[in-house]
N, C-alpha and C positions, 0 to 999 in steps of 0.2 A: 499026340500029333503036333508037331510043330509047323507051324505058319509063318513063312517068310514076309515079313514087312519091309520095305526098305524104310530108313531111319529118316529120312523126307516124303513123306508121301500124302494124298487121299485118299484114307481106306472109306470106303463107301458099303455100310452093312446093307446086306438084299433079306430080307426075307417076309413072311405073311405076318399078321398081326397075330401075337401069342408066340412068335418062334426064342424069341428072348434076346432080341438083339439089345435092347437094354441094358441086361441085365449081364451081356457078354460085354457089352462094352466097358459098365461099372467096372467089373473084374482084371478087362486085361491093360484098360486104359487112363490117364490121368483124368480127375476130373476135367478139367480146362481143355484135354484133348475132346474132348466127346461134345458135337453140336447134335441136339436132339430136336428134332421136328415137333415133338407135342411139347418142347419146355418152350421151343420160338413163337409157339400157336398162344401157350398159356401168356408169353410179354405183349404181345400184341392183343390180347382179346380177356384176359383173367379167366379163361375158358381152353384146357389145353383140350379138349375134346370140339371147343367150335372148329368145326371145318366151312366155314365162312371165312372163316381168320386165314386159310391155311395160304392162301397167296400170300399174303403179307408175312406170314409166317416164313415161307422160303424166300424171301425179300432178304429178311433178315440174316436166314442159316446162311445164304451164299454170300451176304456182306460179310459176315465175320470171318467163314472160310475164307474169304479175298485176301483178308488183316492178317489171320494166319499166316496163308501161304506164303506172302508176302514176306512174313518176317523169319519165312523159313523154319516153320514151326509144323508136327507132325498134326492132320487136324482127321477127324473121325465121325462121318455123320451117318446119326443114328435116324432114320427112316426107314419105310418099308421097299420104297425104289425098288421096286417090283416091274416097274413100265419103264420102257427105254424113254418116252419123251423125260420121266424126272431123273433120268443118271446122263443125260446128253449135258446137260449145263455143268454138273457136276467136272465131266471128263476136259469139257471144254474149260472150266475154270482150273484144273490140273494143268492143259497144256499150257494159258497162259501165264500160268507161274512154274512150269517148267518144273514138275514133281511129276510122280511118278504116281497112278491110279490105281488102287489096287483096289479086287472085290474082295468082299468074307461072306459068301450065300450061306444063310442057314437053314435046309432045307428041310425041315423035318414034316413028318407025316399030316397031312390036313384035319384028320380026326383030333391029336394031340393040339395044335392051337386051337381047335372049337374046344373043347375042356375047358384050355385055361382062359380064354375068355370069359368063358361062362362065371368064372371065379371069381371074376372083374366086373363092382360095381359100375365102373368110369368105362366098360367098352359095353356098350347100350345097343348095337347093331346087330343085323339078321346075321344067318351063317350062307347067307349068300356071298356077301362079303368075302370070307375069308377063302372061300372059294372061287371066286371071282378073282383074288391074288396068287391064290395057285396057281389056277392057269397063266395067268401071266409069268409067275416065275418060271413054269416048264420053258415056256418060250426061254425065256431070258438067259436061262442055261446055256443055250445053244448062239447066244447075239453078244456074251460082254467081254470073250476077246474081237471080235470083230470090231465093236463097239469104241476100244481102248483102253480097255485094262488088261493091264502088263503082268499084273499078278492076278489070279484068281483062286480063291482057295472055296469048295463048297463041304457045307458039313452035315451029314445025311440024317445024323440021329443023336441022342442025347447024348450018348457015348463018347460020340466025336468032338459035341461040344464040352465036354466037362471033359476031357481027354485033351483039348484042344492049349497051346502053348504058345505065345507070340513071340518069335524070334525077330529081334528088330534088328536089318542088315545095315551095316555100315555101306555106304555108298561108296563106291572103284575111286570116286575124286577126292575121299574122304583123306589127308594124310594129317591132321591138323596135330596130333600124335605126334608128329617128327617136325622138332625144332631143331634141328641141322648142327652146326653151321653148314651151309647151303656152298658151292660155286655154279651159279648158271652160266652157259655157253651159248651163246644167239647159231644161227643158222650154219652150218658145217658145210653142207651140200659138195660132198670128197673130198674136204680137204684135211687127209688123213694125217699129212705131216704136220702141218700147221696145228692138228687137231691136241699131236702125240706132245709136241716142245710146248704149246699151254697147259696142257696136264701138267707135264713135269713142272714147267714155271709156278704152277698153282700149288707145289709141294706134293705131289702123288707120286709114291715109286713104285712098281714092281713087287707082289711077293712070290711067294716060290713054287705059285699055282699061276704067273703071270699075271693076276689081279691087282689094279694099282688100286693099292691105300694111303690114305693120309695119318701121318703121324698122331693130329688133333683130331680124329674121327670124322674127317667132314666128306660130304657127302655131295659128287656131283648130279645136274638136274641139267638135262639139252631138251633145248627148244624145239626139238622135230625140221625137218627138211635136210636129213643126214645123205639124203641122196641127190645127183642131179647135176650138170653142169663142172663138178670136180672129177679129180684124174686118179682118185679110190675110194671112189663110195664103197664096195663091198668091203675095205678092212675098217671103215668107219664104222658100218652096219655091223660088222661084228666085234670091234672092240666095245660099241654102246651095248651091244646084248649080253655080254659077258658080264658089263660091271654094272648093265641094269640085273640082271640072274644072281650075279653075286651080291645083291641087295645094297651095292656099295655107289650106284646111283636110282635116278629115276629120270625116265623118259616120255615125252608126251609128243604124238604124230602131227607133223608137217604134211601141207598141202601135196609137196611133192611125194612123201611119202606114201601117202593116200592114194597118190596115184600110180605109182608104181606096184601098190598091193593089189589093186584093181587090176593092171595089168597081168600079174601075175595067175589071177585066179578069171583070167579068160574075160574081162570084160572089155568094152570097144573105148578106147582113149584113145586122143592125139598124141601119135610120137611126136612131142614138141618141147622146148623150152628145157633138152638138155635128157630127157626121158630115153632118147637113142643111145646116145653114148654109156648112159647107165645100163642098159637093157645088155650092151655088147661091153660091159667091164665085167656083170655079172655070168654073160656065155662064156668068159675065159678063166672064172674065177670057180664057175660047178666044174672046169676041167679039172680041177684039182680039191676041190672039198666038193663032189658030187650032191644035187640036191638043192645047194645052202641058198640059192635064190629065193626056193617058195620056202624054205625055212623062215629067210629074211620077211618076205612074204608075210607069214604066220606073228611072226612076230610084231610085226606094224600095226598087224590088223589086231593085235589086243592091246598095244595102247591106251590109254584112256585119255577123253579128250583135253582134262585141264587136272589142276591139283591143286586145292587149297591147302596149307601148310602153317607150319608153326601158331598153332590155337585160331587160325585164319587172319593172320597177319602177311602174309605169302601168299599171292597166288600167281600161279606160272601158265601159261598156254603160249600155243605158237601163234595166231595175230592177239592177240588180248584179250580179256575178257569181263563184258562188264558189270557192275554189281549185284544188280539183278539177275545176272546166270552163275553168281558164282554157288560153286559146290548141289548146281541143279544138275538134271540128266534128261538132256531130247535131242532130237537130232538136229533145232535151230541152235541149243548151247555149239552143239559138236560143231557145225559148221563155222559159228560164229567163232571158235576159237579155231578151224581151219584156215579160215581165209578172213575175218571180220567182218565187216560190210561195204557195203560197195553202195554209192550213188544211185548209177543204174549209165551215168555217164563215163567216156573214154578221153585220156588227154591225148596231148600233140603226140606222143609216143605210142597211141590204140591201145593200153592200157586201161582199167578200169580205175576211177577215181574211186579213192577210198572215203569212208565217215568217217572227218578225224572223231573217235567214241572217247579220245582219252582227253580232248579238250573239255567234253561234259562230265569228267568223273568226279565222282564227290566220294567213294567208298574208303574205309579204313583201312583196308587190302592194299600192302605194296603191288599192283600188277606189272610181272617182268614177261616181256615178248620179244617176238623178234617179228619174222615174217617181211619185213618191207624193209630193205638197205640205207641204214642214214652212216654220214661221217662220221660221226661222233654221239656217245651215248649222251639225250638229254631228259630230263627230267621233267615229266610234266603232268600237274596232279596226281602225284606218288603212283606213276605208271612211267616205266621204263622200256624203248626199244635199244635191245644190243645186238641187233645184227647188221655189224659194222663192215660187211660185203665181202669177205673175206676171198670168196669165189672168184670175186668181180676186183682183184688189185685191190680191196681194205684191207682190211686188219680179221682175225677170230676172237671176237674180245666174251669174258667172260666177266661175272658181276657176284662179287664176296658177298654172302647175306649170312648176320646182319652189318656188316661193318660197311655197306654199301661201297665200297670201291672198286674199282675197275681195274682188271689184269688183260692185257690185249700181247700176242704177237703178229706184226705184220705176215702178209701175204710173201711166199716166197715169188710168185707172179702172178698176171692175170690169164686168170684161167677161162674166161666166156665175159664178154661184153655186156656189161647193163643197159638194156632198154631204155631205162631213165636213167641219165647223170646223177651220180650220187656226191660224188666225192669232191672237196671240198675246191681243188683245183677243176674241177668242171662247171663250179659256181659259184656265184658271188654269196659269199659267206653275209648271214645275215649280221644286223647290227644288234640284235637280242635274241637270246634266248626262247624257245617256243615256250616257256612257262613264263617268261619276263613279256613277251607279247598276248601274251591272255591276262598274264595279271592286269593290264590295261582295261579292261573290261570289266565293272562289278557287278555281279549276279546279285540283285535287292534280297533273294530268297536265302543269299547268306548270311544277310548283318539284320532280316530285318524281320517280324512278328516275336512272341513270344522262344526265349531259347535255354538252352539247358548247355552250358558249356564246360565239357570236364577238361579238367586241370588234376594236374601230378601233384599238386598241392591241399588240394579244397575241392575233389573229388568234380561234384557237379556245380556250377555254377549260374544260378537262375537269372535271365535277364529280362524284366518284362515288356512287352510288345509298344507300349506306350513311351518308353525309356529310349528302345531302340528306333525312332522316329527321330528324341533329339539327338541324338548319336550322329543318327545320319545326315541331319544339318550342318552338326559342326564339320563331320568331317567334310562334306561338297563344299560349303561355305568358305572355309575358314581356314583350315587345313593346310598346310606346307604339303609339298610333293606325296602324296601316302606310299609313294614308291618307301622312303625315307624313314618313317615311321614304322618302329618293328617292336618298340618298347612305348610304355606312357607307369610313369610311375605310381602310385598308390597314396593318396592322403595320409596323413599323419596323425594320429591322435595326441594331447595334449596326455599328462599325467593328472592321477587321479585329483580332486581337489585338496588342497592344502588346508586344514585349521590352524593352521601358525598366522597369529596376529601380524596382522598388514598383507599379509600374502595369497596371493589364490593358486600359486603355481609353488612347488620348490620339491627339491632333489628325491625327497625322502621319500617320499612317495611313490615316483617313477623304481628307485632302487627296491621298495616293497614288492613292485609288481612281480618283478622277475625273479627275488628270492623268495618268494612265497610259492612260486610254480616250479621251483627248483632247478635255477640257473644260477650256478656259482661264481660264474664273470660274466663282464661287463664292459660296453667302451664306451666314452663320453665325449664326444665329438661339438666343437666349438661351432652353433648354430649360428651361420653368416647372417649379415644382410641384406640379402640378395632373394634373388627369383630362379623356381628350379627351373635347372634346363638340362636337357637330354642333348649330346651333341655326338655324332656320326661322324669318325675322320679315317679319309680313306688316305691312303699312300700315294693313289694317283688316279687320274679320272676312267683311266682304264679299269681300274678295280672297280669303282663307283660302276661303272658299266657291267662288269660285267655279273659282278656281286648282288649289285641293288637295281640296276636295268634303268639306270637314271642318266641320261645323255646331254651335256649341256650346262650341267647344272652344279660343274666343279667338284669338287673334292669329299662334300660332307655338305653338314645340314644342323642349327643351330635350332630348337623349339621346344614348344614349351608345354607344362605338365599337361596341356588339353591339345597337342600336336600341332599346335598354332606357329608358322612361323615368327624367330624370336625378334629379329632387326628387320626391319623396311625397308634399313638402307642395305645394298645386297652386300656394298661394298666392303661395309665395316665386318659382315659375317666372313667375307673371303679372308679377309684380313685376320681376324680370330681363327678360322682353321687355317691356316700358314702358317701363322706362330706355335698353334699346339703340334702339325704338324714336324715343326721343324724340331720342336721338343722330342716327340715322340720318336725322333730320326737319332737327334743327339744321344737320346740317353739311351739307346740301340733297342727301343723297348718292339720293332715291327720283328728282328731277328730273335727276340728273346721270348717271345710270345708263338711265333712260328706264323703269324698274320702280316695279310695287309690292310684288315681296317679293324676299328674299334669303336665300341657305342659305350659312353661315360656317361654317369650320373651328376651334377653339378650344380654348383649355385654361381648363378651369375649376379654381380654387383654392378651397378646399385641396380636395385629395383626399377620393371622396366617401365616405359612409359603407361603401359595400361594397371599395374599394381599401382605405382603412384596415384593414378586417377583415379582406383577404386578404395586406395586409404583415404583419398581426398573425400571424395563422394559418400564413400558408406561407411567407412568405419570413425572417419572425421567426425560426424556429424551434428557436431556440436558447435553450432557459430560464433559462437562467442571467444574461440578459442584462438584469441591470437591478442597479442600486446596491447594494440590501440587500442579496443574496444573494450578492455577491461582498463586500461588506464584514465579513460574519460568516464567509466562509472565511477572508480575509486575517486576521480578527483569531486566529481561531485556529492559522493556520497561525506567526505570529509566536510567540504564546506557546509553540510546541511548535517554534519554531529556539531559544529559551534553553536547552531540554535536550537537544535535537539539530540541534547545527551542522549535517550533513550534509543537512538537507533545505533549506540556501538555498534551492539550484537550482530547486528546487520553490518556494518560495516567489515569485523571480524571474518565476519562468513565469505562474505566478497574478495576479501585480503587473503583468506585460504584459497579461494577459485580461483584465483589472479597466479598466485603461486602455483597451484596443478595446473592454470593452461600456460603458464611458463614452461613447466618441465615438459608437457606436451607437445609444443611447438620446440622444443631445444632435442626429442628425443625423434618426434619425426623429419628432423634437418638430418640426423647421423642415416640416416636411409635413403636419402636423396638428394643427387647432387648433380648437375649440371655435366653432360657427358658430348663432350666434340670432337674425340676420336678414339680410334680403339686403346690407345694407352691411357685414356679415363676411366677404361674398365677392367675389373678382376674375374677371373674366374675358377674356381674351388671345384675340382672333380673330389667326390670322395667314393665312386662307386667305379673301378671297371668292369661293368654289368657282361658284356659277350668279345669275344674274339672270334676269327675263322674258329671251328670248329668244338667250343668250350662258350658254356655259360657259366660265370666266376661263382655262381650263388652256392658251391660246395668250399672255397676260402670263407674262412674267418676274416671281419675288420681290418684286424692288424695287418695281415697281410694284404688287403685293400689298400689303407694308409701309408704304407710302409711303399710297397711298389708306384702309388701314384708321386709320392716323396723324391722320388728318381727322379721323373718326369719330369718334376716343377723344379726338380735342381738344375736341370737341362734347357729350363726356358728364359730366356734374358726379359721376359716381361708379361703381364695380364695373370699367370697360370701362380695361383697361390694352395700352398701345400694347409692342410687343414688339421690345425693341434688338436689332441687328443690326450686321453688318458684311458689305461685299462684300471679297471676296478675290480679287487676280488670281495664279492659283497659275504665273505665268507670272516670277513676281516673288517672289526669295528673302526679301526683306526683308517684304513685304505675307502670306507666310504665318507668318513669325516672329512678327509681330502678334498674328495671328489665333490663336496656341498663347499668344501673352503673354494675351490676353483672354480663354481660355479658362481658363488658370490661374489667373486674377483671380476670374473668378467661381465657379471651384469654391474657393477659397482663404477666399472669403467664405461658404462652406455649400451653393451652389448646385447645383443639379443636372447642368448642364453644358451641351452645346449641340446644337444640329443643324445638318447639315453638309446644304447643298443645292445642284444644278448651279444658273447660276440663272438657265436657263430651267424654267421647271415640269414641262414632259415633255423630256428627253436623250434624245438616241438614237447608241449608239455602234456600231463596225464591228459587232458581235456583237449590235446589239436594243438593247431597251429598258432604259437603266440602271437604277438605284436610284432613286425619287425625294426619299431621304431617308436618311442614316447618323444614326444619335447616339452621342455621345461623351460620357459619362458621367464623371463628377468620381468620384475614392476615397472618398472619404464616402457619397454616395448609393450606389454598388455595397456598401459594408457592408449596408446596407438587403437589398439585393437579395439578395449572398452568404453572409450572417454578418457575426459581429464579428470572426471571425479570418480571414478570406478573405487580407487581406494579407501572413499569413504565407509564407515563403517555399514551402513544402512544400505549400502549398495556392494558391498563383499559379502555381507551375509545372503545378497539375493543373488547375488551370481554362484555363492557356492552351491545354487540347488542342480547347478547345468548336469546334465545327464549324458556320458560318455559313451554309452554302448551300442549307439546307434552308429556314431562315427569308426567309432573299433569296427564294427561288423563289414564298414564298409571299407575301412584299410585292410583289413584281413581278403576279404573278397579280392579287390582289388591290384594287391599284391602277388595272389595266387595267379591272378590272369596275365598280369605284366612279365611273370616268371614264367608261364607257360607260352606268352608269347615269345618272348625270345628263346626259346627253346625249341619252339617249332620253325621261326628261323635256321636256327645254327643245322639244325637236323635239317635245311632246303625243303621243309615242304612250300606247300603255293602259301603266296603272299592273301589269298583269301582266307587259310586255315590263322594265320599271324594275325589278319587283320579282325577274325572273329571275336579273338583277346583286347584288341584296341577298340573295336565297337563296344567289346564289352566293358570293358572300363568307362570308356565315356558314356555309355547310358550309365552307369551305377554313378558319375560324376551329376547327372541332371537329379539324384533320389534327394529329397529336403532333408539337410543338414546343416546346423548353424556353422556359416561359415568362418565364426571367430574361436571355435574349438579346432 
């Protein structure tokens, strides 16, 4: 015998003690599926037999059940629920998680459970008991469809239970199966012509059954409200049934459709809001295909109310639907995706005010609807309305999944008058975006306790609750516009330690890393002296607007690896994005890109005023470290070797400190330098990190290098193009190079280099590499370590420093910065973007020395 389960459900087993609900459970269920009454009794009391325990006991079975349900999980409780008072909670925790309740009575003979009791050390009670549950079952037979279960199956004898099969049904919304590709079409309501030229536009022709197919197999999905206020809903209704039957779309029912089905089958509605006209297109339309009305009828009314799609990435209904109902089945889901929800209030127009639901959505579900007429399709919280009024003078626009774009033809005219002004000429068009004016608003519960953030890189990414506090400092604090911020880059690790005499940094090292994990090239990119900066430059303030929802605030945005605004003075930043602008214009890169704006990786020169303070402050730290103050010891230490020889040695020692805080002070001058207008500073992109529609991180380096080369050929000043060298570490001679040019330019004062795979993201047998080593020159590490760092007794204690704490946190890091611009470019909400930048700057606050 097979037993219908729906594949969301709460199966609720009924029977006496000894009927073996247990042990049916065992058999047809997962473990994890099955919540058992006497295992809840035995966590709460180490007694599954105290029934003192047993409140507490179902405290617990309906907590977990909640957890389940909730997560949309099948869940199965094993009690005797025999009395309507303990299946009442039950039924009620089904409704509000919107599953489906079903019973499995095991009804077997009262003599047969006394037996098996009897066999049972652990059931220690009278056989009034089990009799005592009989009777209650008899009743119960007759009360648990009344009660609210949808399915009930009873099973009278052992036969039927070991006979017994569980059929688990896939649910009518269930399409997760069918990954498309998808064209949704918003609200039709007769507009058959309009309906017929966006199919063909969408690529659908005709076969020679009259069924229009698409060449690439794709598959149309309409938003329901096919009837109503246009001038052929009946050949709308029957070209949607045709190419829903021909399995070549899918259809989900509209309010008006609903009502019209109702009509059909004799119930009392308002001929109103268009319902007449349709009622008297279809009395002239059965004059010649007799019937097809309650055909149309029949068909409405099977339907189903919404459709999760492609692995539940897709989900489509006619007013929306929110995450909590998706892929459930009640009749609040079914409403909510008829009409959504309503206030309870009416505007100026006696219309009811809707709950915008998709301003609170957080679900991972594209939701596409229609239902309520806007001018233009907008995006808000990966929830789309396309019902761009077609009826009413818009457009019938339709929406490509996955490629998200939009195919619209306008209205041939206006067919019925909208209550409420929609369109764009009847309103003052706002100045942002409905998702650009909620991002205004930060919900604490997105950036803030303990989080788990996946990335296309680095899977999950953990961020702890305590982190994400200072996170949220910097950004209130401190922060540049966070409209602005969409990236924050990833620390860098140093290369491994060097054992080469006098050195604690050098080439060979970093090149081991990546041929040892089997990376056969490499580029060597000339590490500035400057401070990274992330810079935003849009084409024109309109883009800025409309792109980034940023009003006011010019062209772009200049800051720094913790999203700090980078200049004070506003003036000098407008000035730096004008000149890269005009670069970027010159060297035609807005036309050759297919953009109007771009977010670069860069180093800005010199170092800015707060670097300099914090080389002064911390890494300086050494006072003594300047001319004077070592020249008034040497002098005196001279005058007092004429009356004692024995203090050379001493003197010697002084004479070499004198000379390392020389090159000290002579190495931290090339890093700083007196800046009074923008043609005092340089600045080295070497990353074009995003454009409209492309994140660069699938190019290699070189073509990084090479394209920004253009750019800075094109700028008459600031913008410096940044040398490089590819290395094939597969080749003795091409990495002796690469240590010879590395030499050279720390020989010359420099800083040293960066060492990169050179593709932009490596992946070795063990994950995601490094996307970046630096190798630092002896000079600049005095900066960082002191003036005597190079002494011997003090290289042998710095070589103990321990790298893998920093790696772990660039690799993290990195993963997040990449998935946040990713979820830019893809327009989700600037919350989902901004969970990547919280999450970087909490992994910014974790204790790491900050001279590695």
């Amino acid at each position: 015998m097979k037993l219908n389960v729906p594949e969301l459900s709460l199966v609720v087993l009924v029977g006496t003690s000894g009927s073996g609900k247990s042990t049916f459970a065992k058999k047809h269920f997962k473990f994890t599926e099955v919540l058992s009454s006497d295992y809840c009794r035995g966590l709460v009391s180490d007694d599954e037999n105290d029934q003192k325990a047993t409140g507490d006991a179902f405290e617990v079975l309906h907590f977990i059940a909640s957890k389940r349900l909730a997560s949309g999980k099948l869940t199965v409780v094993d009690a005797t629920n025999v009395q309507q008072e303990a299946r009442k909670p039950l039924v009620a925790l089904a409704r509000e998680y919107h599953v489906i309740p079903t019973a499995i009575v095991l009804n077997l003979p009262e003599k047969l459970c006394q037996e098996r009791n009897k066999s049972r050390s652990d059931r220690n009670f009278g056989q009034h008991v089990i009799r005592q549950q009989k009777q209650q079952l008899r009743r119960s037979l007759r009360s648990l469809k009344r009660e609210g279960f949808r399915h009930i199956h009873v099973l009278s004898s052992e036969e039927d239970i070991e006979g017994a099969e569980i059929d688990r049904q896939q649910l009518w919304n269930n399409r997760k199966f069918e990954h498309g590709p998808f064209d949704i079409i918003g609200d039709i309501h007769g507009c058959f012509d309009e309906l017929m030229e966006l199919v063909v536009e969408l690529g659908y022709q005709p076969n020679g059954d009259g069924i229009y197919e698409h060449k690439e197999n794709r598959k149309l999905v309409f938003l329901g409200d096919l009837v109503d206020r246009g001038p052929k809903t009946p050949e709308v209704v029957q070209f949607v049934k045709q190419m829903v039957e021909a399995e070549k779309a899918l259809c989900v029912p509209g309010n008006h459709d609903i009502k019209f089905m109702r009509k059909m089958k004799g119930k009392n509605v308002q001929i109103i809001h268009g319902l007449g006209a349709t009622l008297e297109q279809f009395e002239a339309y059965d004059k010649e295909h007799e019937g097809y009305s309650k055909i149309a009828a029949e068909f409405m009314d099977s339907l189903v109310s919404h459709y999760v799609l492609d692995d539940g990435n897709l989900v489509v209904a006619h007013a929306g639907m929110k995450e909590a109902f998706q892929g459930r089945g009640s009749g609040k889901v079914r409403e909510f995706a008829l009409y959504g929800e309503t206030t309870g209030e009416t505007d100026e127009f006696g219309l009811p005010v809707r709950y915008n639901w998709a301003a609170e959505y957080r679900g991972q579900a594209m939701v596409v609807y229609g239902h309520t007429p806007v001018p233009d399709p907008e995006w808000l919280n990966r929830t789309i309305c396309i019902d761009t009024g077609c009826v009413f003078g818009g457009k019938l626009t339709a929406l490509r999944y996955p490629e998200r774009e939009f195919v619209s033809v306008p209205a041939k005219q206006t067919y019925s008058q909208a209550a409420r002004p929609f369109l764009e000429e009847d309103q003052k068009a706002p100045a942002l975006n409905s998702q650009q004016e909620h991002d205004d608003l930060l919900d604490l519960s997105d950036v803030t306790g303990k989080r788990f953030i996946s990335t296309r890189l680095q899977h999950n990414v953990t961020i702890r609750g305590e982190k994400s506090i200072a996170a949220l400092e910097v950004m209130s604090r401190f922060a540049a516009n966070p409209k602005w911020i969409i990236y924050l880059p990833p620390t860098m690790s140093a290369s491994e330690t060097s054992q080469k005499d006098n050195y604690l940094e050098y080439p060979e090292e970093a090149f081991a890393y990546y041929r040892e994990r089997g990376i056969p090239k490499i580029v060597c990119e000339e590490k500035h002296m400057g401070s990274r900066a992330i810079l935003i430059v849009c084409r024109d303030e309109e883009v800025a607007k409309k792109r980034f929802g940023v009003i006011g605030e010019g062209i772009g945005v200049c800051y720094t690896r913790t999203g700090r605004q980078f200049f004070d003075n506003r003036e000098l930043e407008t000035k730096m994005l004008e000149y890269v602008n005009q670069a970027l214009t010159k060297s035609g890169f807005w036309d050759d890109f297919n953009t109007d704006w771009v977010c670069l990786d860069c180093e800005l020169m010199p170092w800015s005023a707060k670097a300099q303070e914090l080389l002064r402050v911390q890494y300086a730290a050494v006072g003594c470290a300047s001319k004077a103050s070592f020249s008034l010891t040497l002098d005196t230490l001279r005058q007092t070797k004429e009356r004692r020889p024995e203090i050379e040695s001493l003197l010697k020692r002084y004479e070499d400190k004198a000379d390392l805080a020389a090159k000290f002070v002579e190495a931290y001058g090339r890093y700083c330098w007196t800046t009074k207008s923008m043609k005092d500073y340089k600045l080295a992109p070497f990353h074009i990190l995003a454009t409209e529609g492309h994140v660069h991180v699938d190019k290699n380096h070189i073509w990084h290098m090479e394209n920004i080369a253009k750019v800075c050929e094109a700028a008459e000043s600031i913008l410096l193009a940044t040398p490089f060298k590819e290395i094939d570490l597969t080749v003795n001679s091409n990495q002796t190079e690469g240590i010879k040019w590395w030499e050279e330019l720390t020989a010359k004062g420099g800083e040293g280099m960066v060492i990169k795979p050179l593709e932009f993201i490596a992946i070795g047998k063990r994950g995601l590499l490094q996307p970046a080593l630096k190798c630092r020159g002896q000079e600049y590490l005095r900066i960082i370590y002191g003036p005597e760092y190079t002494l011997q007794e003090n290289l042998q204690r710095l070589r103990q420093r321990g790298l893998s704490s920093k790696r772990s946190l660039a690799l993290r890091e990195f993963a997040l910065g990449v998935e946040a611009l990713e979820r830019f470019v893809r327009r989700e909400p600037l919350r989902r973007v901004h969970e990547c930048i919280f999450g970087v700057l909490a992994l910014e606050s974790e204790p790491v020395d900050p001279r590695l």
